[in-house]
C-alpha positions as CSV (number, residue, x, y, z in Angstrom):
1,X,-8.5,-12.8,-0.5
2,X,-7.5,-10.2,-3.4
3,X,-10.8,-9.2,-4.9
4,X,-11.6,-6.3,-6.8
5,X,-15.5,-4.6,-6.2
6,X,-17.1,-2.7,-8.7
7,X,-18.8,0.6,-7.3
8,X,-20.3,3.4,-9.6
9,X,-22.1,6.0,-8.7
10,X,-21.9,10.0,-9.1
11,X,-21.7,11.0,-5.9
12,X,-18.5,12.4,-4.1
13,X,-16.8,14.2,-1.6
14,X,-13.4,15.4,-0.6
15,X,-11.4,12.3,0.7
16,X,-9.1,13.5,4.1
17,X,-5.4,11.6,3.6
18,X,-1.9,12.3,5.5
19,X,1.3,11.4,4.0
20,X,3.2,8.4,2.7
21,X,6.4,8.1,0.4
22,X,6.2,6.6,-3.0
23,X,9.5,3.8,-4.2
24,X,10.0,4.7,-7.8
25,X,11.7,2.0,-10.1
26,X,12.2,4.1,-13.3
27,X,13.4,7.8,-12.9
28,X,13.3,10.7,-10.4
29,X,10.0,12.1,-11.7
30,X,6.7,11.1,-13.2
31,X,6.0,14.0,-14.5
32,X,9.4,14.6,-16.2
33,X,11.3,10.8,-16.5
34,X,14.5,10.7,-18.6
35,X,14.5,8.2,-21.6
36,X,15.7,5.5,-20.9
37,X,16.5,5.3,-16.9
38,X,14.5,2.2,-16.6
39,X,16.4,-0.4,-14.1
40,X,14.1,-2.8,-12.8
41,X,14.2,-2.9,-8.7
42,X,16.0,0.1,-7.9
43,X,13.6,1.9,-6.4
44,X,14.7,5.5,-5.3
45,X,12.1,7.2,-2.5
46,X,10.5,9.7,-3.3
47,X,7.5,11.9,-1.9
48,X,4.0,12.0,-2.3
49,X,3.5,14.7,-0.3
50,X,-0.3,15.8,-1.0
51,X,-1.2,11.7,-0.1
52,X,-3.8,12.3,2.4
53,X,-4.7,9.2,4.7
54,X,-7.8,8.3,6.4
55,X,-5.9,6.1,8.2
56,X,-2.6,4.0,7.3
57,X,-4.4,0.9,6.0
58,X,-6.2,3.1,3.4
59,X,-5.7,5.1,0.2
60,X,-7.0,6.5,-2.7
61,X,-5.3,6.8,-6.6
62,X,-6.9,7.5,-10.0
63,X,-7.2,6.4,-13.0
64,X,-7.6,8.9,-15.6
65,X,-7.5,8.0,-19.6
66,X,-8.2,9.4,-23.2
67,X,-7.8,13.0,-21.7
68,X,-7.4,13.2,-25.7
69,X,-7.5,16.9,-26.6
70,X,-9.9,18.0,-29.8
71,X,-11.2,14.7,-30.3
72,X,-14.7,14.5,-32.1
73,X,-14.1,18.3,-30.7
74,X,-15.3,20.6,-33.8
75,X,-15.3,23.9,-31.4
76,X,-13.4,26.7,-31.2
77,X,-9.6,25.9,-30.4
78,X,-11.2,22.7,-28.7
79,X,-13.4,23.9,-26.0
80,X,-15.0,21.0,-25.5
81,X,-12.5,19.0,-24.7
82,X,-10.4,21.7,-23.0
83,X,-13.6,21.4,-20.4
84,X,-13.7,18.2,-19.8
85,X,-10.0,17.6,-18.5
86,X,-10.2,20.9,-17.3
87,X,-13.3,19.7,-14.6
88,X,-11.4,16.0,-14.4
89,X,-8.2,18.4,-12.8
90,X,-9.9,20.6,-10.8
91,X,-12.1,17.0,-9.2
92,X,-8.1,15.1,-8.7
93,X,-7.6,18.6,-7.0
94,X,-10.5,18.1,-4.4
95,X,-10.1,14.3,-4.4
96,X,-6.1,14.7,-3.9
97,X,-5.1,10.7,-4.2
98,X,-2.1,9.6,-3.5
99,X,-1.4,9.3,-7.1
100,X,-2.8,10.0,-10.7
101,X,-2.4,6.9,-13.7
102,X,-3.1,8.4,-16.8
103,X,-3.5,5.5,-19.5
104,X,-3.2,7.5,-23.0
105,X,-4.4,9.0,-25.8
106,X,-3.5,12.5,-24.4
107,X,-4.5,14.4,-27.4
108,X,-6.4,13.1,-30.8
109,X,-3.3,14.4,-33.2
110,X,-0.1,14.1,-31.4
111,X,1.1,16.6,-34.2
112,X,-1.4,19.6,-33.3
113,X,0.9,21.6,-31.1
114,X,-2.6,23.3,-29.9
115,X,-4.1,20.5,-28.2
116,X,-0.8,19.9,-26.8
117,X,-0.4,23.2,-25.7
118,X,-4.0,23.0,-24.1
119,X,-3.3,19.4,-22.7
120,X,0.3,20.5,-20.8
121,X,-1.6,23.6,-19.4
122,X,-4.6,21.7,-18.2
123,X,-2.2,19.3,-16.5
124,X,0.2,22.7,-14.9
125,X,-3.7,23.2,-13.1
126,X,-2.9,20.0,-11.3
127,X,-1.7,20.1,-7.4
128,X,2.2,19.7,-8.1
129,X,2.6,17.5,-5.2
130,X,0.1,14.9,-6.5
131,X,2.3,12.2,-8.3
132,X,1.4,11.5,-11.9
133,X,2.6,8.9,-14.7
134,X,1.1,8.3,-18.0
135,X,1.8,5.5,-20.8
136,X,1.2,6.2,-24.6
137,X,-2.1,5.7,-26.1
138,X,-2.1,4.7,-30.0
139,X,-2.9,9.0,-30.9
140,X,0.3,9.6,-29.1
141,X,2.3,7.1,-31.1
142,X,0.7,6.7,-34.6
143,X,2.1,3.9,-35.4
144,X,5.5,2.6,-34.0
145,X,8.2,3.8,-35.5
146,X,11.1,5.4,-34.8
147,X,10.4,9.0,-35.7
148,X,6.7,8.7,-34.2
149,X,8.3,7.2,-30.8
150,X,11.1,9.7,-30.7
151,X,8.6,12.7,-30.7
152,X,6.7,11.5,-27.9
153,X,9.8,10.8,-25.9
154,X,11.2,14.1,-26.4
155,X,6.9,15.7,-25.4
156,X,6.4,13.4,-22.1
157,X,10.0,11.8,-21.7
158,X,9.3,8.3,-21.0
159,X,6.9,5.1,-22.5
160,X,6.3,3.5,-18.4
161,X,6.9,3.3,-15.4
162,X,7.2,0.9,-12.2
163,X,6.4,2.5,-8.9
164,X,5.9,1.1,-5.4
165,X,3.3,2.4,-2.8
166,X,2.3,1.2,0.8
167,X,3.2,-2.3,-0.1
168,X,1.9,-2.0,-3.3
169,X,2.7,-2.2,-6.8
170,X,2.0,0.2,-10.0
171,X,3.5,-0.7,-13.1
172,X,2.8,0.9,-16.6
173,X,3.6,-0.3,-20.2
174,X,3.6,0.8,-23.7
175,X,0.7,-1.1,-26.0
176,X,1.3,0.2,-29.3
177,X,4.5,-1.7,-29.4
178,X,2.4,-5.1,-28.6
179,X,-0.2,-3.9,-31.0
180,X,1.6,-2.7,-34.4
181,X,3.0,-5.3,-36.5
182,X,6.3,-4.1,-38.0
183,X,10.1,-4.8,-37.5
184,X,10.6,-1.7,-35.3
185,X,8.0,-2.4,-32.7
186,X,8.6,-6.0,-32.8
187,X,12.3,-5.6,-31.1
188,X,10.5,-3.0,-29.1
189,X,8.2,-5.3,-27.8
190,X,10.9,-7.8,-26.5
191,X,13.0,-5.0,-24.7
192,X,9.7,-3.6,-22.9
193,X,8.4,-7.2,-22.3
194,X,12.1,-8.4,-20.5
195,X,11.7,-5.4,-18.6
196,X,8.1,-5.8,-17.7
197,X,9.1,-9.3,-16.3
198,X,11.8,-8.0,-13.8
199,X,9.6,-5.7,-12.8
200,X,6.7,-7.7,-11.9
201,X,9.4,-10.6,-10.5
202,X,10.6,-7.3,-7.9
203,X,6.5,-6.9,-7.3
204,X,5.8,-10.5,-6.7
205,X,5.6,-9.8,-3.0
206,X,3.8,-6.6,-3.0
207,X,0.2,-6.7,-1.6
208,X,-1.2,-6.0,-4.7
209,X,0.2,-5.3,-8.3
210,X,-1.7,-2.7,-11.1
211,X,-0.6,-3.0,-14.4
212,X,-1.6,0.3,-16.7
213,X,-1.9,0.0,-20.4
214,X,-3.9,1.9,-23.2
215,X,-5.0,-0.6,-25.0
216,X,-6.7,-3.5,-22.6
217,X,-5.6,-7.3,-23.5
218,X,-9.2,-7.9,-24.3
219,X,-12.6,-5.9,-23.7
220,X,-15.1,-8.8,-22.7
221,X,-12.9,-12.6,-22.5
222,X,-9.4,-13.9,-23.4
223,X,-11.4,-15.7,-26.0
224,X,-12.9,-12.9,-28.2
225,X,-11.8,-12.1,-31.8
226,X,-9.0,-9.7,-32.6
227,X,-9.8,-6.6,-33.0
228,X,-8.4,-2.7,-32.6
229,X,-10.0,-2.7,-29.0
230,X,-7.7,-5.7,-28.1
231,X,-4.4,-7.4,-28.4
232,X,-3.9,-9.8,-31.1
233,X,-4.8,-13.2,-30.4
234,X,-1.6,-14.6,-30.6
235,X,0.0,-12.2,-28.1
236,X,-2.8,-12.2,-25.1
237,X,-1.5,-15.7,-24.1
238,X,2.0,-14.7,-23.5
239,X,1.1,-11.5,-21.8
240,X,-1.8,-13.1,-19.2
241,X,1.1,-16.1,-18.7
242,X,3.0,-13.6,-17.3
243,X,0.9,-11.8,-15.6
244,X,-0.6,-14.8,-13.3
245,X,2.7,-16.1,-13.0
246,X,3.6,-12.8,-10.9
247,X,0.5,-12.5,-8.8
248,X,-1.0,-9.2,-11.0
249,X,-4.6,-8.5,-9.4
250,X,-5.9,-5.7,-11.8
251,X,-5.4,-4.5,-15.4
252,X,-6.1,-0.9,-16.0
253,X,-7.0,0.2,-19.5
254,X,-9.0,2.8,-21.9
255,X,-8.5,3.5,-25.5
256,X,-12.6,2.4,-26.4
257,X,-13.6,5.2,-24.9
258,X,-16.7,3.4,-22.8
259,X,-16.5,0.6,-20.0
260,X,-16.1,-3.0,-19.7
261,X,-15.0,-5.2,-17.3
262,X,-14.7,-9.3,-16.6
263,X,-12.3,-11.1,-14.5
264,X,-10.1,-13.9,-15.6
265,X,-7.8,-16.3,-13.1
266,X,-8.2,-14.1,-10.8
267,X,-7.2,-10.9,-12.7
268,X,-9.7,-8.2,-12.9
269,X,-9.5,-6.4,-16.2
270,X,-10.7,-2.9,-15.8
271,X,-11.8,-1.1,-19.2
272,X,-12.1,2.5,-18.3
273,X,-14.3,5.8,-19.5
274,X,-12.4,8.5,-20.8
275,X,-11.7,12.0,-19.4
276,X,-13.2,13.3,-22.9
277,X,-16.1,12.2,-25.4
278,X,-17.4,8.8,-24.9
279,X,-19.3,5.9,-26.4
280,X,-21.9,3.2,-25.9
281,X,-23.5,5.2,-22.9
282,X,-20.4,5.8,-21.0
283,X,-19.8,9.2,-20.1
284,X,-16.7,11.8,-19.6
285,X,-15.1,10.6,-16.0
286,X,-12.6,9.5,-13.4
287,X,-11.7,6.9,-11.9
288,X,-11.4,6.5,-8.6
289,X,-9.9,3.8,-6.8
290,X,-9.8,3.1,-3.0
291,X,-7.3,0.5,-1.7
292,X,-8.2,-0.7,1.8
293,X,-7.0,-3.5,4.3
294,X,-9.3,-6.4,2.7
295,X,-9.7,-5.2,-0.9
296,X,-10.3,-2.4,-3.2
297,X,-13.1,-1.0,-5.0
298,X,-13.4,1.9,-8.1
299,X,-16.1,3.8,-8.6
300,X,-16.4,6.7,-11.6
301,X,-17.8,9.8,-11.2
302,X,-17.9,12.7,-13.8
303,X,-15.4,15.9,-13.1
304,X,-18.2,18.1,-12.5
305,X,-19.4,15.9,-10.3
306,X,-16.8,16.0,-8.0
307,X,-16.4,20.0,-8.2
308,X,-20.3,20.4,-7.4
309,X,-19.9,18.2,-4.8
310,X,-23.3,16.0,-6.1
């Protein structure tokens, strides 16, 4: 049976893995994906080539989100921040998953060439054969418009991505265009959402099948109230539809910048701590996630943490 265990605790060590090859649906590159090149099921192998294995029925991926660079960050050239996804790096480094997730909110103003400047070259510190895809928070697209999605196309160089891993599915989508109400996003919506449906249709089969988000769908139950931490009301039903239609197990999110967690029809919506400054007695982390031959778990564990080796 598909379950999903939650583990927390601040203790880690380096994780031992081999090698295994990812199935990418959506570009050449995570790290560098042409607008655009989004067609669902043709995957194109490529490597992961730092995957370390335990053993073949095992791996390990992260989830990182809100790296968001200078946010509630009042010091010099945002040092604070610059820290804290500076240690969350150097712990993916010693970890060395088969993959990195990075669910949005990159940096606080996406129009501060600074904290992009000090986001990209935290990121260069990463291993370059660790795979890594990311999906738009709402501070990298302030508000969904045209102008406001063009610049982060031409700063990361694509809004999601579908990848495939030892039988296993990974599929990332854009929330802003869910969440803002205006013309623009509206028609963006429906392409992402047809898209998002062949995509999960190609996964139906897969062992198991992550869907990453900023926003999550809801923080505590399908039933609670709208509000910015969530997607409208009116939308949530249409989205979970689809989602238990094609088997999806998890649902990986940030943007509240603390944790929550409840499981719904058998989906387990995951809420996650940021990388950065966080609220309601969360505190600046990873997330790490272990797949294994009868389930998974995820655990978080500060940065520092993992570099100390506490």
């Amino acid at each position: 049976m598909k379950r999903f265990a939650f583990l927390r605790f601040a203790l880690a060590a380096a994780l031992v893995f081999g090698f295994h090859s990812f199935s990418l649906a959506g570009g050449a590159s995570g790290r560098s994906v042409a607008p655009g090149k989004y067609d669902a099921g043709q995957a194109a192998e490529i490597c992961a080539a730092g995957g370390r294995e335990r053993d073949a029925a095992e791996f390990v991926f992260v989830q990182i989100t809100d790296t968001q660079i200078g946010f509630t960050d009042k010091t010099e050239h945002f040092h604070d921040t610059d820290s804290l996804m500076r240690d969350a790096i150097l712990a993916i480094n010693a970890i060395h998953p088969v993959a990195v997730f990075n669910t949005g909110d990159l940096v606080n103003k996406f129009g501060n060439q600074e904290q992009k400047d000090i986001y990209t070259r935290n990121l260069s510190e990463m291993d370059s054969d660790i795979p890594y895809w990311v999906v738009p928070g709402n501070h990298d697209i302030r508000g969904f418009n045209q102008k406001n999605y063009d610049g982060y196309m031409a700063f990361v160089g694509y809004d999601r991505f579908s990848v495939r891993y030892n039988d296993c599915a990974f599929i990332g989508i854009d929330s802003n265009r869910i969440k803002d109400d205006n013309e623009y996003a509206a028609a963006a919506e429906e392409e992402q959402f047809e898209w998002l449906l062949a995509e999960l249709k190609a996964a139906k089969k897969c062992r198991y099948t992550f869907v990453f988000m900023h926003c999550p769908v809801a923080m505590t139950s399908l039933d609670e109230a709208d509000g910015h931490n969530s997607f409208p009301m009116a939308k949530r039903e249409r989205y979970i539809s689809a989602f238990k239609k094609y088997g999806v197990d998890a649902i990986f999110s940030g943007h509240s910048h603390c944790y929550s967690y409840f499981e719904d029809g058998g989906i387990q919506h995951i809420n996650s701590m940021p990388v950065t400054h966080a609220f309601n007695g969360a505190y600046p982390s990873i997330n790490i996630v272990t797949v294994g031959p009868d389930g998974f778990t995820f655990k978080y564990v500060a940065g520092a943490e993992v570099i100390a080796g506490e």
